[in-house]
GULUM-279650 format. One record per residue: residue number from 1; residue in one letter; x, y, z of N, C-alpha, C, CB in turn. Coordinates in nm, 3 decimals, decimal comma, always signed. Glycine has a CB too. Layout:
<rs>
<r num="NUM" residuo="a" n_c1="X" n_c2="Y" n_c3="Z" ca_c1="X" ca_c2="Y" ca_c3="Z" c_c1="X" c_c2="Y" c_c3="Z" cb_c1="X" cb_c2="Y" cb_c3="Z"/>
...
</rs>
This chain:
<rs>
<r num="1" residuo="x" n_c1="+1,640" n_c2="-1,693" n_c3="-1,749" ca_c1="+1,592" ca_c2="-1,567" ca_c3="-1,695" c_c1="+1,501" c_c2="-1,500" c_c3="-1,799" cb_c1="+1,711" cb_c2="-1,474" cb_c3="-1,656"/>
<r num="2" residuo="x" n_c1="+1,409" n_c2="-1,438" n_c3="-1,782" ca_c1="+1,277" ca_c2="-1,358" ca_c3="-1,852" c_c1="+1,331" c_c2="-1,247" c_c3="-1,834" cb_c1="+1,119" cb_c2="-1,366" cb_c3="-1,792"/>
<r num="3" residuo="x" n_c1="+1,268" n_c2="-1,140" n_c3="-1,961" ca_c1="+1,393" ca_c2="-1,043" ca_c3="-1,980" c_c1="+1,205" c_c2="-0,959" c_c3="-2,002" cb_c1="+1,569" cb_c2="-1,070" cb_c3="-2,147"/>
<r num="4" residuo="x" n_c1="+1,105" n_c2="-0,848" n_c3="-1,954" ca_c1="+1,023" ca_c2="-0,776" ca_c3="-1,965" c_c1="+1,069" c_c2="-0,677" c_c3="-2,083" cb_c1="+0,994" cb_c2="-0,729" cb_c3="-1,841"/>
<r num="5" residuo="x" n_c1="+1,022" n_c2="-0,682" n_c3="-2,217" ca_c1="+1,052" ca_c2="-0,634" ca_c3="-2,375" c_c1="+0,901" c_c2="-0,488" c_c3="-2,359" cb_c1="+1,010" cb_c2="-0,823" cb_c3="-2,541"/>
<r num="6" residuo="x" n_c1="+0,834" n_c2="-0,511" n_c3="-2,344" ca_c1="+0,686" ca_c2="-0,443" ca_c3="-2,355" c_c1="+0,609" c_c2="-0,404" c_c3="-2,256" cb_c1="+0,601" cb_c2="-0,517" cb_c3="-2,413"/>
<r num="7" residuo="x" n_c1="+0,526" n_c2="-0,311" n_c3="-2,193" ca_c1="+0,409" ca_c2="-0,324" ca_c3="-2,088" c_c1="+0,247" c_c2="-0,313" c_c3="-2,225" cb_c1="+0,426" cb_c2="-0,146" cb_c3="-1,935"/>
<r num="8" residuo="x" n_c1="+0,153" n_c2="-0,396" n_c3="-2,221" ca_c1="+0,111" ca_c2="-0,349" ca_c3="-2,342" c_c1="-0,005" c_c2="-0,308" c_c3="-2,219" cb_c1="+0,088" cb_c2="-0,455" cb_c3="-2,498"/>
<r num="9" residuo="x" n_c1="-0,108" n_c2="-0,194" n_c3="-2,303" ca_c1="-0,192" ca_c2="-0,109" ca_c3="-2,229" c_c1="-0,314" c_c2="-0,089" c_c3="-2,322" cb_c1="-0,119" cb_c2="+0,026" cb_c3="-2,188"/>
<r num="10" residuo="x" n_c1="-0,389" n_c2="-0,046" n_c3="-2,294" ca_c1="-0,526" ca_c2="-0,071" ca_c3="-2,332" c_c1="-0,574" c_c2="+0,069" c_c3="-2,323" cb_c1="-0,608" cb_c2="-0,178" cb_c3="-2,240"/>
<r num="11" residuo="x" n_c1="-0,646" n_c2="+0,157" n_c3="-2,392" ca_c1="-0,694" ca_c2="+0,289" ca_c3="-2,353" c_c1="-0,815" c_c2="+0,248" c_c3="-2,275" cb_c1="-0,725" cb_c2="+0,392" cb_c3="-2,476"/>
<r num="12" residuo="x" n_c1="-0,844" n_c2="+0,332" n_c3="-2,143" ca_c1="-0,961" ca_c2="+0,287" ca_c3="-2,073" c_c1="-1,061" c_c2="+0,465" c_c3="-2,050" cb_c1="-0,896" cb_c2="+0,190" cb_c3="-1,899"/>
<r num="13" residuo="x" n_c1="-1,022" n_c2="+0,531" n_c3="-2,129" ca_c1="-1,095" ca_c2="+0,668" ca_c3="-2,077" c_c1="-0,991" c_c2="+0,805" c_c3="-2,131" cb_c1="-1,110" cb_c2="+0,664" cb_c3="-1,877"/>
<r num="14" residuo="x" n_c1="-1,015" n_c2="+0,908" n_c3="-2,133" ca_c1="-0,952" ca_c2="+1,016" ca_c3="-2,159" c_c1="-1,000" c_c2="+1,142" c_c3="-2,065" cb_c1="-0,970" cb_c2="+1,037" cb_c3="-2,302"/>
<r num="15" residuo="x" n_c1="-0,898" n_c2="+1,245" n_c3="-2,042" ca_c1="-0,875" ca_c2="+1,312" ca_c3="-1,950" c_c1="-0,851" c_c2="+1,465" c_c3="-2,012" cb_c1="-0,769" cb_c2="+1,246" cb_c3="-1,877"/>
<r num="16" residuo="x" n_c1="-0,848" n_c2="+1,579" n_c3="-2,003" ca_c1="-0,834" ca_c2="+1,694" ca_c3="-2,065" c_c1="-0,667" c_c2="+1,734" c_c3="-1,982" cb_c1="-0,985" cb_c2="+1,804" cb_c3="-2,036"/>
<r num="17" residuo="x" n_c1="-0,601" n_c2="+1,826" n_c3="-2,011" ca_c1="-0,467" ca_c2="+1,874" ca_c3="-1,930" c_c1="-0,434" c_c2="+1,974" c_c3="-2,037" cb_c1="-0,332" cb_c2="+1,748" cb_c3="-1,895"/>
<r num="18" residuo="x" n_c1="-0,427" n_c2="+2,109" n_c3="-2,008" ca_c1="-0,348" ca_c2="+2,208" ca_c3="-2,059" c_c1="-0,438" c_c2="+2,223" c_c3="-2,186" cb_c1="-0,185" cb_c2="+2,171" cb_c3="-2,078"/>
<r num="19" residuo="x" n_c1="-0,585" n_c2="+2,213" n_c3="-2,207" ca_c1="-0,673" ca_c2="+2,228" ca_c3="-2,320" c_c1="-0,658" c_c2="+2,113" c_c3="-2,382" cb_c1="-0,650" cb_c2="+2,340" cb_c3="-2,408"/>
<r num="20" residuo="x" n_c1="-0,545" n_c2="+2,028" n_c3="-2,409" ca_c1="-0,595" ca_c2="+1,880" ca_c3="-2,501" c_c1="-0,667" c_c2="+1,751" c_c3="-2,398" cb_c1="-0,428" cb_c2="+1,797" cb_c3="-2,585"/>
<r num="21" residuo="x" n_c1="-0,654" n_c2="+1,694" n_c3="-2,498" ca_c1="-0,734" ca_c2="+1,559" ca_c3="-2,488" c_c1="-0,635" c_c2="+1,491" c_c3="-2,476" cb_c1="-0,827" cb_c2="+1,507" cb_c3="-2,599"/>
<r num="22" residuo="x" n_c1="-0,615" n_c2="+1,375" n_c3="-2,373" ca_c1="-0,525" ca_c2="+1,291" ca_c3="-2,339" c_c1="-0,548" c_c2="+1,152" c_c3="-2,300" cb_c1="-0,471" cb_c2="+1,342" cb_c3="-2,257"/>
<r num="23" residuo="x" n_c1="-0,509" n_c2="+1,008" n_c3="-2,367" ca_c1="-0,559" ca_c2="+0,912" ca_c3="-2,318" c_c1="-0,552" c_c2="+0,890" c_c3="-2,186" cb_c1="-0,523" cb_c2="+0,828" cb_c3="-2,373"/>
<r num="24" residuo="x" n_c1="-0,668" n_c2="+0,803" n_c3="-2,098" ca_c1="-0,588" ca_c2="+0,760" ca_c3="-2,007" c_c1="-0,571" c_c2="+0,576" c_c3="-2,026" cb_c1="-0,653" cb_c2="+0,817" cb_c3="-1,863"/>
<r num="25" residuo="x" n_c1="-0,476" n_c2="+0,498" n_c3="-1,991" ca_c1="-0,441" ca_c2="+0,361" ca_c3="-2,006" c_c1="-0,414" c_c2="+0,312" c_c3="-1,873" cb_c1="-0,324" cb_c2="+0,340" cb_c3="-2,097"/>
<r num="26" residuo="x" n_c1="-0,408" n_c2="+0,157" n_c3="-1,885" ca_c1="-0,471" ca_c2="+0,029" ca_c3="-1,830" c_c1="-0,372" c_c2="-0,041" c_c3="-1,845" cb_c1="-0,594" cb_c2="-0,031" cb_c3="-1,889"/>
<r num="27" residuo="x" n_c1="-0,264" n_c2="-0,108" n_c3="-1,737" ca_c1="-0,160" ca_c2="-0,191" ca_c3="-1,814" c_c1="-0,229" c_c2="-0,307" c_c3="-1,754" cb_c1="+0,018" cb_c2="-0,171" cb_c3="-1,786"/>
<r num="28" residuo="x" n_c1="-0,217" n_c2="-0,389" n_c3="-1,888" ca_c1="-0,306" ca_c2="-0,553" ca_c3="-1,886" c_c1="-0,221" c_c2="-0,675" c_c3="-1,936" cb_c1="-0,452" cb_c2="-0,555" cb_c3="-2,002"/>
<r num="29" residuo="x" n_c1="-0,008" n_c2="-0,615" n_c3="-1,920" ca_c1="+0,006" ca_c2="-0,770" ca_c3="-1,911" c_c1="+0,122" c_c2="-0,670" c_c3="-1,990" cb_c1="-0,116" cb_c2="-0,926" cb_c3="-1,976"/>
<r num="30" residuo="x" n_c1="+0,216" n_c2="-0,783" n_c3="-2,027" ca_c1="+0,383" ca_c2="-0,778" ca_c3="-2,110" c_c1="+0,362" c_c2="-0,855" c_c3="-2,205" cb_c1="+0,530" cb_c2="-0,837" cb_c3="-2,030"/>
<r num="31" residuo="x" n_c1="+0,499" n_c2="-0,814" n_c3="-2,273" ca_c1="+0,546" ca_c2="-0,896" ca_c3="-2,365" c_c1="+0,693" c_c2="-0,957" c_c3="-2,315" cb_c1="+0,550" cb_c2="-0,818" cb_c3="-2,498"/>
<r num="32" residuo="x" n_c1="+0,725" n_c2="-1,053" n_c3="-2,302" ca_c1="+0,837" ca_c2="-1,119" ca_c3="-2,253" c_c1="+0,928" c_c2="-1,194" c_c3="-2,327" cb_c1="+0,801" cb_c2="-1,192" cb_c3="-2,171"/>
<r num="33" residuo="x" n_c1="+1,074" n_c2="-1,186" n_c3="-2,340" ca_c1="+1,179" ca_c2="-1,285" ca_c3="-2,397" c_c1="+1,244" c_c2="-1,369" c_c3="-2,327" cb_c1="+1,271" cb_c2="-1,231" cb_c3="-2,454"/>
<r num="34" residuo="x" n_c1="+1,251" n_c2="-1,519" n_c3="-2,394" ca_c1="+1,305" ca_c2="-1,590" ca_c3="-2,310" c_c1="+1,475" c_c2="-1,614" c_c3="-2,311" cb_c1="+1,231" cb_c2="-1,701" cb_c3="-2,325"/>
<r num="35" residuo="x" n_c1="+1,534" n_c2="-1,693" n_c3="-2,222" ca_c1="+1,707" ca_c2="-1,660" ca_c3="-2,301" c_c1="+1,708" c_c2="-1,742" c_c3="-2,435" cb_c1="+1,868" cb_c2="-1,732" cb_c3="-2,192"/>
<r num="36" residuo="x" n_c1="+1,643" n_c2="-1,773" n_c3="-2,485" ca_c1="+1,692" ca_c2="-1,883" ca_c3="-2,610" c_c1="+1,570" c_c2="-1,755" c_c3="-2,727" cb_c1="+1,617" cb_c2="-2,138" cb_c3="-2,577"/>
<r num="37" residuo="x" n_c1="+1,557" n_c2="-1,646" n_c3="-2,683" ca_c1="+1,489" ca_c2="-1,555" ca_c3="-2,784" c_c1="+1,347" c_c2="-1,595" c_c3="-2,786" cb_c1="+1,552" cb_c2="-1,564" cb_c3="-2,931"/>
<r num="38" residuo="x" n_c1="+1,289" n_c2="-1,666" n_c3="-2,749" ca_c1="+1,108" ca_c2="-1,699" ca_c3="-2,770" c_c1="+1,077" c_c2="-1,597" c_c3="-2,688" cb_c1="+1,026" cb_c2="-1,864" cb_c3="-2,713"/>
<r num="39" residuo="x" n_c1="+0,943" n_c2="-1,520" n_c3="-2,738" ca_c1="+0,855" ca_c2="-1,415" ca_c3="-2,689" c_c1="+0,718" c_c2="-1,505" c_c3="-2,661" cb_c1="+0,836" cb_c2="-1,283" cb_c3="-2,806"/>
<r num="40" residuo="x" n_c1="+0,705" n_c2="-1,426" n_c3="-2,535" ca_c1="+0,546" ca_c2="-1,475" ca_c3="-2,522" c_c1="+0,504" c_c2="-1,334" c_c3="-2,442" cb_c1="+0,511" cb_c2="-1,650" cb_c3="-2,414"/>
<r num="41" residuo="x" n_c1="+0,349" n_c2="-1,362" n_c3="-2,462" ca_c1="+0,293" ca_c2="-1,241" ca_c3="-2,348" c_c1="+0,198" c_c2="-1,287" c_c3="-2,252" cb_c1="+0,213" cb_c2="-1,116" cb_c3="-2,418"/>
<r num="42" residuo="x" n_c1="+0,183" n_c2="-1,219" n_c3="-2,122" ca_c1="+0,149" ca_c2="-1,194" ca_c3="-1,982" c_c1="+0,033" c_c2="-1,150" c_c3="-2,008" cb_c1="+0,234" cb_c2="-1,104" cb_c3="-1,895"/>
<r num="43" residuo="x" n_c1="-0,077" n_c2="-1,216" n_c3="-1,965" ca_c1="-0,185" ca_c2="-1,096" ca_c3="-1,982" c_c1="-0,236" c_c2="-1,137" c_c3="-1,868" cb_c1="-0,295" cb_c2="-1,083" cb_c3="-2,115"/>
<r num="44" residuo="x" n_c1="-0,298" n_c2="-1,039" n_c3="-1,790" ca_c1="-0,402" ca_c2="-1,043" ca_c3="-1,650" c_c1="-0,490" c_c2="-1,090" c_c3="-1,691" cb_c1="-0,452" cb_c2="-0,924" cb_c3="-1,576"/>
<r num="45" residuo="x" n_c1="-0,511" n_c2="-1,200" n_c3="-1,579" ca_c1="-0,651" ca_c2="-1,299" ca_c3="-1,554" c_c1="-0,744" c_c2="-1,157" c_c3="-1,543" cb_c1="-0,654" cb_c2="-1,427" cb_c3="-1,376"/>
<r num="46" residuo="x" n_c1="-0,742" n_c2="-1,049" n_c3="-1,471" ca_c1="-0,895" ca_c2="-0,962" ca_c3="-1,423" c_c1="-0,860" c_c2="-0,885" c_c3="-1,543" cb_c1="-0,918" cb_c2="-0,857" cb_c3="-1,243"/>
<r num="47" residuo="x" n_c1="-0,821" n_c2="-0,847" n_c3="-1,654" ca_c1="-0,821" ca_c2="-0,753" ca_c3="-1,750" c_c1="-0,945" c_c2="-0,843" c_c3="-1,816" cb_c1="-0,667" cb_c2="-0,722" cb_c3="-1,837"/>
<r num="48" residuo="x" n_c1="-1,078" n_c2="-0,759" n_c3="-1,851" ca_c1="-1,185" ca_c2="-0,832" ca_c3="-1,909" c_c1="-1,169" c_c2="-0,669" c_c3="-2,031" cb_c1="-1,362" cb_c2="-0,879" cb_c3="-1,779"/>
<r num="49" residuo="x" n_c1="-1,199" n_c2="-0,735" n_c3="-2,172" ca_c1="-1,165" ca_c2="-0,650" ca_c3="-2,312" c_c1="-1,297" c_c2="-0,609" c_c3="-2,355" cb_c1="-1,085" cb_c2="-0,739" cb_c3="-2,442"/>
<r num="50" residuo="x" n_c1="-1,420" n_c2="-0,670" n_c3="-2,229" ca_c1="-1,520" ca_c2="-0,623" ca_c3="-2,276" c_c1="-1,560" c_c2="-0,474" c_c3="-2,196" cb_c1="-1,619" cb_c2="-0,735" cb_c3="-2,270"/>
<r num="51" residuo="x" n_c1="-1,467" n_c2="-0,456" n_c3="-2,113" ca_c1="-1,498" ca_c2="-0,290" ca_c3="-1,997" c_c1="-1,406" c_c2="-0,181" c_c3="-2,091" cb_c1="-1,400" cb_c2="-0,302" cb_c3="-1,772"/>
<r num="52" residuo="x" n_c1="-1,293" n_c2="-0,226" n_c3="-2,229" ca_c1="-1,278" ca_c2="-0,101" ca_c3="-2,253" c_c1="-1,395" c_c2="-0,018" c_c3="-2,287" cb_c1="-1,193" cb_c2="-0,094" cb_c3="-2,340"/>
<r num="53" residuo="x" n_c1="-1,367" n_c2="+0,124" n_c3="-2,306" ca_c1="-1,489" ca_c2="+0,199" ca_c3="-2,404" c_c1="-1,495" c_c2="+0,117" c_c3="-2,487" cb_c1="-1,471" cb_c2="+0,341" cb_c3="-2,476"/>
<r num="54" residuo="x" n_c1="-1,546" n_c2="+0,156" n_c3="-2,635" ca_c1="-1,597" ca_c2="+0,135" ca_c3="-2,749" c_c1="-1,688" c_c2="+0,218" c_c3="-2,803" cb_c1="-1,639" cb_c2="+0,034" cb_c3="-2,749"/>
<r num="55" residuo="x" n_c1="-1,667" n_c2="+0,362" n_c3="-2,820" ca_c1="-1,758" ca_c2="+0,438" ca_c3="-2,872" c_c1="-1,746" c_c2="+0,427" c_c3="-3,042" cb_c1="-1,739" cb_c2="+0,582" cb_c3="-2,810"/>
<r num="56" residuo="x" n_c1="-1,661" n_c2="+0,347" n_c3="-3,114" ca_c1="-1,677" ca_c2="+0,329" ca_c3="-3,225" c_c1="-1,759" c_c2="+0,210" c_c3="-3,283" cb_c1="-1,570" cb_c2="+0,335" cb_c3="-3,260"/>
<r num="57" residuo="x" n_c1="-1,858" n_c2="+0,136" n_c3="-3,167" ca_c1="-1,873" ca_c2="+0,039" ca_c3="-3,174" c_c1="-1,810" c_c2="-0,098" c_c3="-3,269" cb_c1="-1,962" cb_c2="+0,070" cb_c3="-3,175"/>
<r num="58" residuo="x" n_c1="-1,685" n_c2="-0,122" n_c3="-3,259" ca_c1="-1,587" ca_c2="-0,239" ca_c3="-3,296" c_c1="-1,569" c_c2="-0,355" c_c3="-3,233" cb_c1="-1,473" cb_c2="-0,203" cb_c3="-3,298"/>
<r num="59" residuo="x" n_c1="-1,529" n_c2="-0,469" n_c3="-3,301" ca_c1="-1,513" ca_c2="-0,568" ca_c3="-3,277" c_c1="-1,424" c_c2="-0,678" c_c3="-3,184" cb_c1="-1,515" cb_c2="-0,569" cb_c3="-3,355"/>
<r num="60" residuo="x" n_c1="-1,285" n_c2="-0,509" n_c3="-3,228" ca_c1="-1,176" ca_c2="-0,532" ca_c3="-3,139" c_c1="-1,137" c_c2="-0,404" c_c3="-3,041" cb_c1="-1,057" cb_c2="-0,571" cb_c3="-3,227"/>
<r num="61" residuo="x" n_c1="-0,986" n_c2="-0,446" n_c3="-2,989" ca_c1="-0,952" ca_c2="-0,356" ca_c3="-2,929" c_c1="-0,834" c_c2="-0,310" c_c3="-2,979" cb_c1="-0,954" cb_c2="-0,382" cb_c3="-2,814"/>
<r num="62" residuo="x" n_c1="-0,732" n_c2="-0,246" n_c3="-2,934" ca_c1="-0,592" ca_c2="-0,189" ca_c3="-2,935" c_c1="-0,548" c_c2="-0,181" c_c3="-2,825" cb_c1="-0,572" cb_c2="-0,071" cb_c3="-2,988"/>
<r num="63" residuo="x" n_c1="-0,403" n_c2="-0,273" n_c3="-2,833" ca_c1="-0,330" ca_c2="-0,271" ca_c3="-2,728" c_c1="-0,202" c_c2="-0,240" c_c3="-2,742" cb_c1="-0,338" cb_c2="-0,371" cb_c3="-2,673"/>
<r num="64" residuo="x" n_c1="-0,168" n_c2="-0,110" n_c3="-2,722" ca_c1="-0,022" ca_c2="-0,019" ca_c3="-2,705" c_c1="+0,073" c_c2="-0,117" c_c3="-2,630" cb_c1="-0,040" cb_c2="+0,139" cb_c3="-2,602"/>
<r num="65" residuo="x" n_c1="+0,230" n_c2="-0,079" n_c3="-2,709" ca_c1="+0,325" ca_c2="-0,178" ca_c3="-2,643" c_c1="+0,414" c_c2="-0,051" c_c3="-2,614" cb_c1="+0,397" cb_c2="-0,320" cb_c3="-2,743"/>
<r num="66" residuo="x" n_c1="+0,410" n_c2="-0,072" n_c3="-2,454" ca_c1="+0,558" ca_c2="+0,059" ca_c3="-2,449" c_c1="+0,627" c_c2="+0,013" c_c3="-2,407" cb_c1="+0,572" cb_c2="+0,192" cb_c3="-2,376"/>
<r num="67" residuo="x" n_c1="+0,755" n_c2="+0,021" n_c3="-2,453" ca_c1="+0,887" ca_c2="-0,036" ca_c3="-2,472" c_c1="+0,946" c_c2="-0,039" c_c3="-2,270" cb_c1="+0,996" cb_c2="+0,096" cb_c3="-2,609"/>
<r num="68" residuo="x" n_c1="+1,025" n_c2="-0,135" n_c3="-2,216" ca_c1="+1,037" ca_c2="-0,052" ca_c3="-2,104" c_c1="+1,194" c_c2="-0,067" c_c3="-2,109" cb_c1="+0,952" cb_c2="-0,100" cb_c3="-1,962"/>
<r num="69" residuo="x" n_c1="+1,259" n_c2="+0,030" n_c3="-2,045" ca_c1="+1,373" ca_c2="+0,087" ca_c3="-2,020" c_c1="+1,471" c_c2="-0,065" c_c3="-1,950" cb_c1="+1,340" cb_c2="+0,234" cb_c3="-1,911"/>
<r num="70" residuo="x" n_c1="+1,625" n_c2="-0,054" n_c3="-1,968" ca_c1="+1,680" ca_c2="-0,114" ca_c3="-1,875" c_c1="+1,624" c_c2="-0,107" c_c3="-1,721" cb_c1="+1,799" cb_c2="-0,074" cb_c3="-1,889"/>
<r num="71" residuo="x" n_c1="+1,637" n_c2="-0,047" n_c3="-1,695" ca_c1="+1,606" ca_c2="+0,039" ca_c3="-1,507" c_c1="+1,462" c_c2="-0,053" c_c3="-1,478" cb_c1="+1,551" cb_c2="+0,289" cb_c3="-1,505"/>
<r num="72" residuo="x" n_c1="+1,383" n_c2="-0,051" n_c3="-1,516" ca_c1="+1,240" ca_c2="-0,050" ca_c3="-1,526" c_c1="+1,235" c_c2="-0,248" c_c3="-1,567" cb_c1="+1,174" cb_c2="+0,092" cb_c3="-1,674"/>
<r num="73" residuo="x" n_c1="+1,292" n_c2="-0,299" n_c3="-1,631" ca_c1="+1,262" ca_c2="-0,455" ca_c3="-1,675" c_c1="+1,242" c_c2="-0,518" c_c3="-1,504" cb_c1="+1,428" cb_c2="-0,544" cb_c3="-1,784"/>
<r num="74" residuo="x" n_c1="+1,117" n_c2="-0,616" n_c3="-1,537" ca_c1="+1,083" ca_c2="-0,668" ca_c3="-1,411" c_c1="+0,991" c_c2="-0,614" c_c3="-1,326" cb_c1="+1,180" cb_c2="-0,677" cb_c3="-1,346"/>
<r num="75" residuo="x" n_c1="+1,015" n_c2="-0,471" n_c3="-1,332" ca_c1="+0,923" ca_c2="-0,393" ca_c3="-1,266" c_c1="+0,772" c_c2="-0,411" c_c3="-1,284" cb_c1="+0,953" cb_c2="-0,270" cb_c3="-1,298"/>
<r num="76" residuo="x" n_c1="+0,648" n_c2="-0,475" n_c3="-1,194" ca_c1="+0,542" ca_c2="-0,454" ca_c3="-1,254" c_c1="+0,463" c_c2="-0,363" c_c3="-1,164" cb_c1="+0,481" cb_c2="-0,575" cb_c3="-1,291"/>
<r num="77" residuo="x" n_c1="+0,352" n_c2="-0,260" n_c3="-1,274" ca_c1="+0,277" ca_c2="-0,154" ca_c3="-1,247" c_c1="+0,135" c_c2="-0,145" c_c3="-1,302" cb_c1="+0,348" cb_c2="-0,052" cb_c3="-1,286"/>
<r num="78" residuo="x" n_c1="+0,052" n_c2="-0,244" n_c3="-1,240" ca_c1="-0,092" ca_c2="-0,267" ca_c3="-1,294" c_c1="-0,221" c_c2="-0,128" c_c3="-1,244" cb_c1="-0,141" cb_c2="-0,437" cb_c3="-1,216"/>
<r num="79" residuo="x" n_c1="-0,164" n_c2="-0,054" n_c3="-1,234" ca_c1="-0,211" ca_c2="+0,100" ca_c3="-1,209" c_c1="-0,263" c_c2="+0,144" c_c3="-1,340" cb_c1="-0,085" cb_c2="+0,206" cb_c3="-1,159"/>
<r num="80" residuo="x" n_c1="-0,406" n_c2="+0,235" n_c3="-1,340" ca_c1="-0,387" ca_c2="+0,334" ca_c3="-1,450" c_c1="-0,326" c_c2="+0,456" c_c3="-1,456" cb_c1="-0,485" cb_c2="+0,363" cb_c3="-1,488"/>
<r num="81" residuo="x" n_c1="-0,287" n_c2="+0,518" n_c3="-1,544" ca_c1="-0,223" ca_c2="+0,588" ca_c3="-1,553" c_c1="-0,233" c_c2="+0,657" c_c3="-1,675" cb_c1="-0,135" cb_c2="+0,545" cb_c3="-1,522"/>
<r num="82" residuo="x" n_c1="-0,266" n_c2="+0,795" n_c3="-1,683" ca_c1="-0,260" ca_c2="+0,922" ca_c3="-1,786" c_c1="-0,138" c_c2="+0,938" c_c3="-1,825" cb_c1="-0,303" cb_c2="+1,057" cb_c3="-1,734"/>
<r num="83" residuo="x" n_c1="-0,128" n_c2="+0,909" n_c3="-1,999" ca_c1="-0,021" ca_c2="+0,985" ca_c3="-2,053" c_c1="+0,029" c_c2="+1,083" c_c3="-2,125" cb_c1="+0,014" cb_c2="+0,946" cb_c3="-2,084"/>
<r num="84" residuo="x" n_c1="+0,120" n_c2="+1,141" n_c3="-2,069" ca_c1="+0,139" ca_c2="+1,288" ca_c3="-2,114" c_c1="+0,286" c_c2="+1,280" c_c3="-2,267" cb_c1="+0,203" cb_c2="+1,399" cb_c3="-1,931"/>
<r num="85" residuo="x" n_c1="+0,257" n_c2="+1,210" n_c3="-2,355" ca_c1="+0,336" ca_c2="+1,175" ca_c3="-2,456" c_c1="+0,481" c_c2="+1,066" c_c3="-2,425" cb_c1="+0,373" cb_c2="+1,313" cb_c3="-2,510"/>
<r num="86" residuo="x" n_c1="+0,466" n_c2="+0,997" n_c3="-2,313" ca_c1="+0,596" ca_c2="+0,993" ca_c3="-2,266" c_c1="+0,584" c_c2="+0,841" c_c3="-2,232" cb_c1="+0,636" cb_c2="+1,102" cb_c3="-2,143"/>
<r num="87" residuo="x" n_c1="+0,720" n_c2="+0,737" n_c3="-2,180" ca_c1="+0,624" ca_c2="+0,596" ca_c3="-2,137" c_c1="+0,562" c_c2="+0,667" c_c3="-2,042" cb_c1="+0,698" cb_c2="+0,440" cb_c3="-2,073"/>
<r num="88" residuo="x" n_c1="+0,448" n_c2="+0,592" n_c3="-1,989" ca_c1="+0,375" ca_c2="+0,597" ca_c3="-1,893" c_c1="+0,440" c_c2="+0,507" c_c3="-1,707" cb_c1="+0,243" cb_c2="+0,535" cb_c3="-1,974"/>
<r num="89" residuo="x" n_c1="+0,522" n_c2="+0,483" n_c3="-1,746" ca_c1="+0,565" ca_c2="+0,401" ca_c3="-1,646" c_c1="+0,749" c_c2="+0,398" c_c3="-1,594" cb_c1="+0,512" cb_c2="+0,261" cb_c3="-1,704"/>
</rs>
């Protein structure tokens, strides 16, 4: 059985709320454990790393790992979604 450890997310844009600045993110795949402990990760065939921004013009990207809850393992949510300090999902 595959046990969902991570949703990792990608910043794709930012949003204003209550006067700040707030990312908004892109979930583009997991991180997964297997029962014998090996991790691997999920990444979406349509997640292309060349549509994030890049206003720093860089080489790479950053991809946020948010942890997901008992309740939530298995669950998948390829939606974007604005976060307000919290998981997103």
């Amino acid at each position: 059985m595959l046990k969902k450890l991570y949703d990792l997310c990608a910043v794709n844009g930012t949003y204003e709320k209550n006067g700040e600045t707030k990312n908004r993110y892109v979930n583009v795949g997991a991180i997964m454990e297997k029962e014998d402990g090996g991790r691997f990760i999920f990444l979406e065939r349509s997640f292309n790393p060349a549509g994030i921004p890049d206003p720093d013009n860089r080489t790479n990207i950053i991809l946020s790992m948010f942890k997901k809850e008992n309740g939530n393992q298995g669950q998948e949510n390829n939606n974007n979604f604005n976060s307000d300090d919290d998981i997103p999902f």
